[in-house]
C-alpha positions as CSV (number, residue, x, y, z in Angstrom):
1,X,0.0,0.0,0.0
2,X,3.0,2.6,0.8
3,X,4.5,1.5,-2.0
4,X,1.1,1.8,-4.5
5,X,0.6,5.5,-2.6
6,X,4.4,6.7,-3.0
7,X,4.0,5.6,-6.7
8,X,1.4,7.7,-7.0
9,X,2.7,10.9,-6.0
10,X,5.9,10.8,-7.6
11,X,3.6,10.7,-10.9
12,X,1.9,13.8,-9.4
13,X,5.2,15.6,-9.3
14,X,5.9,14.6,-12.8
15,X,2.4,15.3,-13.9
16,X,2.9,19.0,-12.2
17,X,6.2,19.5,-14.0
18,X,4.7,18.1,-17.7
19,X,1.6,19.9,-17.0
20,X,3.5,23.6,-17.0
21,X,4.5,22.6,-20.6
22,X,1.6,20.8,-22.3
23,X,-2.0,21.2,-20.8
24,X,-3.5,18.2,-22.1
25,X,-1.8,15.4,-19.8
26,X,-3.9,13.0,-18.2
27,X,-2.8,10.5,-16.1
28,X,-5.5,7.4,-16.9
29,X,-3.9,4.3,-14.8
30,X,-1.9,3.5,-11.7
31,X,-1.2,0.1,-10.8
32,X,1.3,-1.8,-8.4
33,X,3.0,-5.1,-10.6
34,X,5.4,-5.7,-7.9
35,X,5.7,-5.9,-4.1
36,X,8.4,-7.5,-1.7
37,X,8.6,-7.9,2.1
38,X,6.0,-6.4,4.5
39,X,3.5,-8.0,6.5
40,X,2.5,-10.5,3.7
41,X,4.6,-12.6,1.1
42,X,6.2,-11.2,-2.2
43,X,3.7,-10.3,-4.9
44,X,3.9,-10.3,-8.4
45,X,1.2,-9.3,-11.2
């Protein structure tokens, strides 16, 4: 879940930046394939 949430706000930086330059951005998807360690076992999409 951290990792899902920190995901998405580096995108929101980037999307910030991008945005300045080209008003017609839209982020459609955000998706975890990936996760290691944590409470439960490794997961992969």
């Amino acid at each position: 879940m951290e990792t899902w949430a920190t995901a998405s706000i580096a995108t929101l930086a980037v999307f910030d930046t991008c945005r300045a330059v080209e008003r017609s951005i839209i982020i459609s998807q955000t998706q975890v394939l990936e996760k290691a360690g944590g409470k439960f076992r490794d997961w992969k999409f």
